[in-house]
N, C-alpha and C positions, 0 to 999 in steps of 0.2 A: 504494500500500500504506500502511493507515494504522499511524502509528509513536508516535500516542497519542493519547487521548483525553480530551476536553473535558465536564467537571461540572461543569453550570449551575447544581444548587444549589435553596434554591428563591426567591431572588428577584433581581431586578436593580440596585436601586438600595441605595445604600452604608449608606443609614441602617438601612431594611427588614435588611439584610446582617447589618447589624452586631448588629441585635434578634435575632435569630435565630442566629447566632454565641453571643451573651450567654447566652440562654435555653438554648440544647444544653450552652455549656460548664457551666453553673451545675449542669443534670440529670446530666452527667457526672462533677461532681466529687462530687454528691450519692450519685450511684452508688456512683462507688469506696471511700467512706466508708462509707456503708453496708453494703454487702458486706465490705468491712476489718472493721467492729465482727464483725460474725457470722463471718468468721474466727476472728477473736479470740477471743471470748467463747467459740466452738463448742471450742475446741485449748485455752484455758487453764481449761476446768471440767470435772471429772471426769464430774461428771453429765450431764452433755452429749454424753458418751461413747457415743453409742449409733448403731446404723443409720442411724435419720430423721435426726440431725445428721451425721453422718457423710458422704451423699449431700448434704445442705443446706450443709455446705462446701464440697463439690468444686464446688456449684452453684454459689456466690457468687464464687468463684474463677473457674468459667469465666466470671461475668455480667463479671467486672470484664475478665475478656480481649474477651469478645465487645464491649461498647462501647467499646471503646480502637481494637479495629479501621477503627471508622468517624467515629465524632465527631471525633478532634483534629485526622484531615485534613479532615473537611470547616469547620469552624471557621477554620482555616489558611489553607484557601484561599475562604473565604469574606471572611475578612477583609486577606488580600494582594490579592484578583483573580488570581491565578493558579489555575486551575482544571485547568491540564492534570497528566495522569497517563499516566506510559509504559504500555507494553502489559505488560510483566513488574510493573509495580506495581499493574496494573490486574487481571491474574491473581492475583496475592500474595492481594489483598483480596478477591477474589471467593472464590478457595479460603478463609479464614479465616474468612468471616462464613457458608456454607456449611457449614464444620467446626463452629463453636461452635452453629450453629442446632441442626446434626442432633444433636449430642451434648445440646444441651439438653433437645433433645423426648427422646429415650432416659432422660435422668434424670429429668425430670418423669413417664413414664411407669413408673419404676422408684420414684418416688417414691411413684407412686397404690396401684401394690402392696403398696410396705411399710405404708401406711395400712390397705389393705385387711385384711394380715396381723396388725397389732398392733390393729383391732376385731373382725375375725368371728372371729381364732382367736390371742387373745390368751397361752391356755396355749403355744400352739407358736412362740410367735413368735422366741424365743430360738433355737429349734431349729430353723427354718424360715430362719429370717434372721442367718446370722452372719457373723463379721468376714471369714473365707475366700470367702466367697459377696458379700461387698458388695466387697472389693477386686476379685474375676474379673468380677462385672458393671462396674464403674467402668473396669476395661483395658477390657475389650472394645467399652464404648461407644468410647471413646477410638481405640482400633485401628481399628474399624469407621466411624468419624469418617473418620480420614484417606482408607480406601479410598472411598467416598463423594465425600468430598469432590474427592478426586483426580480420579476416575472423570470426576463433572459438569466438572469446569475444564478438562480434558485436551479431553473430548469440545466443548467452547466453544470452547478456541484452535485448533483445527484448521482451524476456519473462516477465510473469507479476509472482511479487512475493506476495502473499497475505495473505500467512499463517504462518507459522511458522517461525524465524529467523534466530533458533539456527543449526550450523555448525558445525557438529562433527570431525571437522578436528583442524590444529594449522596453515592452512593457507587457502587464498581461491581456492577451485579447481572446475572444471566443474563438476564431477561427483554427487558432494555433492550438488551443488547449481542446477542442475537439479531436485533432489529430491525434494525440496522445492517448486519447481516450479508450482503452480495452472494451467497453461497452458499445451497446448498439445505438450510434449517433444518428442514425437517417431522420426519427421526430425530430431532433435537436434542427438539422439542418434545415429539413422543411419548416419548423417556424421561422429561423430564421430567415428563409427566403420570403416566407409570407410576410414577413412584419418588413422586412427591408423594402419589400415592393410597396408595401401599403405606405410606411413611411417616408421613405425616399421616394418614392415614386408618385403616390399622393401629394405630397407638397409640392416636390417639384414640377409637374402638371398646373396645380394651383397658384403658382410663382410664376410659370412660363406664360398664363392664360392672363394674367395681372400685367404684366409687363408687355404681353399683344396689345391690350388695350390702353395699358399709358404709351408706348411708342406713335398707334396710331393717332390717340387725341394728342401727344409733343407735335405730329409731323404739321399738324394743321395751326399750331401757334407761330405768331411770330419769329423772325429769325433770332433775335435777341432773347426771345423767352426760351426759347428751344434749348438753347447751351447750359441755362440754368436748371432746366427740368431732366437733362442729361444727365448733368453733374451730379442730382442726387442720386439718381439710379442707378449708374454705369459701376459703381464703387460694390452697389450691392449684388448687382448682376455677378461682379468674378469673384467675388467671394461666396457663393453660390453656389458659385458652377465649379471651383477649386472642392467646398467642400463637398458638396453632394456627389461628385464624380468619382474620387476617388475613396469613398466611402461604397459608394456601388460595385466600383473595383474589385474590392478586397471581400464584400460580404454577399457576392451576386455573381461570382465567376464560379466557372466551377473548380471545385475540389483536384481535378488532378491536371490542370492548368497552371494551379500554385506556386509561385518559385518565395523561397523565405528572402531572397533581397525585395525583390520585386513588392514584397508585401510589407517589411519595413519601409519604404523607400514611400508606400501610398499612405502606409502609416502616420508618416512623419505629416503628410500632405492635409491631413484629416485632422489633425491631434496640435502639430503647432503651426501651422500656415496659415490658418486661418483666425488664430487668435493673433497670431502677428499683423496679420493684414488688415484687420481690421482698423484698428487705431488711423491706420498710414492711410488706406485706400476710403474709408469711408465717413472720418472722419476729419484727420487734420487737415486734409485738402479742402472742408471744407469751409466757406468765409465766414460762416457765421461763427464755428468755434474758433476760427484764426482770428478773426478781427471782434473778436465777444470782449463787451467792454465790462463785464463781471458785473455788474450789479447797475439797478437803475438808480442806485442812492450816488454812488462813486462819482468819482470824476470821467471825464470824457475819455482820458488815456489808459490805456490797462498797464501801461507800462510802469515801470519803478525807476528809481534813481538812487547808484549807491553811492554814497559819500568817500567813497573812497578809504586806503589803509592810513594813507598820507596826504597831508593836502599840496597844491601845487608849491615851491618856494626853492629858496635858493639851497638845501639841503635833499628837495625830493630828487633830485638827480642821483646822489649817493643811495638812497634809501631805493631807490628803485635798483640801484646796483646791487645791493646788500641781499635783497629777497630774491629776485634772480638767480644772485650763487645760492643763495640758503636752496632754492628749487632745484635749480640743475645738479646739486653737490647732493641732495636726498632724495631724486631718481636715481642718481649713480650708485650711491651708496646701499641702496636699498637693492635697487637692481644686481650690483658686485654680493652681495650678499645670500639673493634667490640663487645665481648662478655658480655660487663655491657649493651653498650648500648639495646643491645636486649632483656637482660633477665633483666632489671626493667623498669618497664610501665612508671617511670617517665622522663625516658629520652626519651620517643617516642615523641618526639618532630622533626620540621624540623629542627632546626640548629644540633643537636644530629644524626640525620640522616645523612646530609651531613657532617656531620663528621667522621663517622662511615667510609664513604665512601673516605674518606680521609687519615683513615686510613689504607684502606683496597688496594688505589695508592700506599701509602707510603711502606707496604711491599713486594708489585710487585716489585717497582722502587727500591728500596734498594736491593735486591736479583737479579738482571739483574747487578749488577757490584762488589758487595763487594764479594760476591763467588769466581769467578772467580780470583779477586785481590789477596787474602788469599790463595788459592788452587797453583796459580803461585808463590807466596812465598815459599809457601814451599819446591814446586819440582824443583825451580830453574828454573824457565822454563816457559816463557810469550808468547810461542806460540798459536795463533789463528787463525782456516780457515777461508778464507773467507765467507764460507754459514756462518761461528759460526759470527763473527762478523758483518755481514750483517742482521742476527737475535737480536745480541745484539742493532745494532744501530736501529733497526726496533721500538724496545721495549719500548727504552730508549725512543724515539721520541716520541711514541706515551704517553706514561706514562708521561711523563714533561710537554705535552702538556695539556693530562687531568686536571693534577695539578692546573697549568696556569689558565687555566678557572674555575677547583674550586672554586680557593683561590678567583679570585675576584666574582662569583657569590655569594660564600659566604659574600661576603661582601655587596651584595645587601641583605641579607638575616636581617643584622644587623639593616642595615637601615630602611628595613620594620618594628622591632622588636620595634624600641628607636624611630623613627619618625611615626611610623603610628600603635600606637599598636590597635588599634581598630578592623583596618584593617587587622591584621597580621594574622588569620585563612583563610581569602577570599584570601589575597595575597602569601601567600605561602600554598596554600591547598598540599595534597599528590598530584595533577596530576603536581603542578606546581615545586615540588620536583624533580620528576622524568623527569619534561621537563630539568629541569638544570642536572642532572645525566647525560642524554642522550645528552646534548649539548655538556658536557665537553669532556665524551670518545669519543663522533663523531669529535670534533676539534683535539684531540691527535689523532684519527686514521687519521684522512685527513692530518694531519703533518705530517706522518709515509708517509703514500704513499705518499705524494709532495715530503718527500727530499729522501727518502731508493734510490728508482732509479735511482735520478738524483746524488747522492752520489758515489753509488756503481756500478754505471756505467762510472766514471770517468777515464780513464788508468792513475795506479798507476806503471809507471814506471824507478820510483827512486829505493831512501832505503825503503824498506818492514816494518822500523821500526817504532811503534806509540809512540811516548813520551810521552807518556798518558797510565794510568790505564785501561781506558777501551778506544771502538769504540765511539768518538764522534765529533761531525761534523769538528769544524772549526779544529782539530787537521788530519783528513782524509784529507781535502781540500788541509794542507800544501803539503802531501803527493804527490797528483794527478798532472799531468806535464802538462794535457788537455785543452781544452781550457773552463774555468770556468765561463763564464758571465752569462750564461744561471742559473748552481747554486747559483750562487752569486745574480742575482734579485731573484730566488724564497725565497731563505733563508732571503733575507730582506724584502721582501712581509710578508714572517711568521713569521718575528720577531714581525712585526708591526703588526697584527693581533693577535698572539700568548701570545706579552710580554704586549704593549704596548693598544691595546685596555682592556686586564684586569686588567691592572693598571690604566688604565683612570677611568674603575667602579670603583675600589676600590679608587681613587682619590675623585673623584664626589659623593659616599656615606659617605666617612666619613667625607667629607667639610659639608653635610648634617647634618649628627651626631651631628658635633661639634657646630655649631650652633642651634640646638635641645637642645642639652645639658647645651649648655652657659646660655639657655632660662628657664630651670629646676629652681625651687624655693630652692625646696628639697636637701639637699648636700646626703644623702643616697639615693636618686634616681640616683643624679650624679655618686656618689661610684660605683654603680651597674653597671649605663650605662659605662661607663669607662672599669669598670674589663673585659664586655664580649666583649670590643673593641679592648682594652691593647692589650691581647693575641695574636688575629688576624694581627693585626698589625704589632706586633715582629716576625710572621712566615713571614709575605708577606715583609716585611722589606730584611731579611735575605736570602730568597728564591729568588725573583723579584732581588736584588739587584746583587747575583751572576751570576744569568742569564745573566743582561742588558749587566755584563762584558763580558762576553764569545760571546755569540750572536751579541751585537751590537755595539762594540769598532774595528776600523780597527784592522788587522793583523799587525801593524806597532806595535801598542801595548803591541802585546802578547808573553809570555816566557813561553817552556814548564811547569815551576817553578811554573807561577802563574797560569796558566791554569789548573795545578794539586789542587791547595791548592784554587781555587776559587771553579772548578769541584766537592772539596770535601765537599764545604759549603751546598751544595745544593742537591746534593747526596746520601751523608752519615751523617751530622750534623741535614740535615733539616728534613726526618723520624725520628729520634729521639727527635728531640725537639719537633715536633706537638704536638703527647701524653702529652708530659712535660708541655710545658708553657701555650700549648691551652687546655688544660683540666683536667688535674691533680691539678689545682689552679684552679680549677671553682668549687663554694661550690655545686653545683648540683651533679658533679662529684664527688667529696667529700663524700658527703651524700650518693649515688648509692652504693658508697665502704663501708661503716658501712653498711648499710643495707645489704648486700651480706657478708657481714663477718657477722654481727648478725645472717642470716638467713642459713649461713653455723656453726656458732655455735652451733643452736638450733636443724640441725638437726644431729652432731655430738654426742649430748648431747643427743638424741632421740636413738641414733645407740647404746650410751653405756646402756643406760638402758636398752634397750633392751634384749644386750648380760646379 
């Protein structure tokens, strides 16, 4: 009896793995941005208020769910080698990517109607299409979702799986785990043919016969009107025909037609192409949420204006030199760093890992603000759209947040290292590596989506100006005129979670430590323990410290002044110092750099003899 199952993915060797890991997770995180902006922008403009946005939210909503279901595990286990999944996680997924499918074709096909409503019979459309009528469609897709989806996964596990495990896919689908199947699949199949006809087939019918009849009343409007009544359509037309096509592919071909690339490959087609495309094709092209002036209270321009790091004078010329190098010397450094760790075996270690990976926050988080800071220097000009700075703040959240939980797992890492070294292969094995990797970026994305909304949903209808370098929170708050309580508990909920529970670990491990240490015979054990404590300590010192100001000091406290020169501590000081104090002074890292210079010696010295 099989008790889990094995996703191959789609390649075998580590590098292939790891391109392809890169490239999903990049789509993924494009997505969920994506879809966040048209959140956003759809819930905080009045105008935006209608039907077609209305349905276009709930859409971008479920996109962001439906690719969460399948990208971070297969990323995960493409870049651990762990590929297996129990049989109840194996269901979990199959039910989910099932439920967000069906519910998607429902909305899209719910969507073609209201298109069709607000061209052929634009007098009724209010009357035809209203708020009572777009919430009861929007349940019952939903309701109807679940029974659906239940329905197909119930009718899958009942099956007996006894032979083979491996899945030639990178998530679980029905098609594949039928194959597997030692029991008699032919009912399983035939519903599946029936409901994919009725489904896909039904809608798409009802889509194509909506859009016969907007095409012909577009062709009879003016030429001027014509481009406009296109534009909303055409967006939805390929995304449409992307998904409903290659979802018929994979669940309407037959069975010994089947090739497992072939089937990944429409997979991918189904599953993330069209939550990517949406955002891009159906929305940001179009003017209304490009040129959305967020609220009818606001000002005329949605734009912002940042005040810059420094103001213009006879010293911003150095100070623009200074942050520059600080930038380009903590890409290098951070980068020089990723690139030892990996290519000498003696740094494959976990703390070396999660540092690696630390540096690799540091120059995400440092390029989401000093670019832009430099670039505005120049031209004179600290203008930001809202989508730009609703992205920035997205970023910054989530990437500070990651940090946050690094810096103190990592310091559970020490403690295993100096109080339990025995243990320390069992305790921080590679799966339990990568449980902490994935804890940190899932708390920085859950920070990202608690405050981006409740944020940039606020009516900003003061001065458009930010006294600040870049988009960040408690400097936007001053901005908003709203009524704020609502952000003000979440943001002190995430403080407290965010700043304050990974200071408590890092509190509680090294009260560990030190007393470990105090207990030491050896003063060169002591030395040791110390050196790889030191380091850590002086980034979480200087990192934690500027935080606590910003985040969790009333506003009674704060000056644009300091908010700038704290913001920069952490920002732009603290990327840079990681590399420096946390490992450029550790002899391991030391030794990695001699050896890479000796071993780029030798083969320089190979290159000349050669010539």
């Amino acid at each position: 009896m099989v008790t889990e199952f094995l996703l191959m993915g789609f390649a075998e060797g580590w590098k292939l793995r790891f391109l392809y890991s890169m490239l999903f997770l990049l789509m993924f995180l494009a997505t969920l941005l994506g879809n966040l902006l048209i959140v956003t922008v759809t819930t905080a403009d009045q105008n935006l208020h209608t039907p077609m946005y209305f349905f276009l939210r709930n859409l971008s909503i479920l996109d962001m769910c439906y690719i969460s279901v399948t990208v971070p595990n297969a990323c995960v286990n493409s870049l651990t080698g762990n590929r297996a999944i129990s049989v109840a996680g194996c269901a979990a997924q199959i039910f989910l990517v099932i439920y967000c499918a069906f519910v998607e074709i429902l909305f899209l096909t719910i969507m073609a109607w209201d298109r069709y409503v607000a061209i052929c019979q634009p007098l009724r459309y209010s009357t035809i299409i209203n708020v009572r009528l777009c919430v009861r469609m929007t349940v019952a897709s939903l309701l109807s979702g679940l029974v659906y989806a239940g329905a197909h996964t119930g009718n899958t596990f009942v099956l007996n799986f006894c032979g083979s495990n491996t899945l030639p896919q990178f998530f679980c689908d029905i098609p594949s785990l039928l194959r597997l199947s030692c029991s008699d699949t032919s009912s399983n199949q035939l519903s599946i043919l029936i409901s994919a006809v009725l489904v896909c087939g039904g809608c798409f019918v009802f889509i194509a016969m909506s859009y016969v009849r907007i095409f012909s009343a577009v062709l009879k409007f003016p030429a001027q009107e014509q481009g406009k009544a296109f534009s909303t359509c055409v967006p939805h037309v390929l995304v449409v025909s992307v998904f409903l096509s290659s979802i018929a592919c994979v669940y309407l071909r037959p069975a010994a037609t089947t090739e497992a690339l072939q089937d990944m490959v429409l997979s991918v087609f189904y599953t993330m192409v069209p939550p990517f495309l949406n955002p891009v094709l159906y929305s940001l092209r179009n003017k209304q949420v490009k040129h959305s002036p967020m609220d009818g209270n606001r000002t005329s321009s949605s734009d912002f204006t940042l005040a810059g790091l420094f103001p213009h004078g006879r010293a911003s010329g150095l100070l623009f030199a200074v942050i520059s190098i600080i930038f380009f010397t903590a890409l290098t450094a951070n980068g020089a760093m990723i690139l030892l760790i990996q290519v000498d075996p003696q740094l494959h270690t976990p703390m070396y890992f999660l540092l690696s990976h630390l540096s690799l926050i540091d120059m995400l988080y440092i390029s989401t603000t000093v670019p832009k800071t430099l670039v505005d220097h120049l031209v004179g000009k600290g203008t930001i759209s809202f989508a730009a700075c609703t992205a920035q703040y997205f970023l910054y959240m989530g990437l500070v947040g990651a940090e946050f939980f690094l810096l103190g797992l990592m310091a559970y890492d020490r403690y295993v290292a100096i109080c339990r070294p025995l243990h320390y292969p069992t305790l921080m094995s590679r799966r339990v590596c990568w449980l902490i990797l994935a804890s940190s970026w899932s708390g920085g994305a859950l920070d990202s989506f608690l405050l981006t909304p409740i944020t940039m949903t606020l009516p900003f209808c003061a001065s458009h100006k930010i006294e600040h370098f870049f988009c960040e929170a408690p400097t936007m708050l001053r901005l908003a005129c709203g009524d704020k309580a609502a952000y003000e508990m979440v943001m002190y909920v995430c403080c407290v979670v965010m700043l304050l529970a990974p200071f408590s670990v890092v509190v509680a491990s090294y009260a560990q430590i030190l007393l470990t240490v105090h207990q030491m015979r050896s003063s060169e054990g002591k030395r040791k323990a110390f050196a790889t404590c030191s380091s850590h300590m002086m980034v979480v010192t200087l990192f934690y410290g500027a935080a606590l100001y910003t985040y969790m000091l009333p506003q009674s406290y704060h000056t644009p002044l300091k908010d700038k020169v704290f913001s920069a501590f952490y920002t732009i000081l603290t990327p840079l110092l990681n590399p420096l104090i946390y490992s450029m002074r550790n002899r391991d890292v030391v030794g990695a750099l001699r050896r890479a210079r000796a071993r780029h010696g030798v083969a320089c010295g190979m290159g000349k003899d050669g010539l």
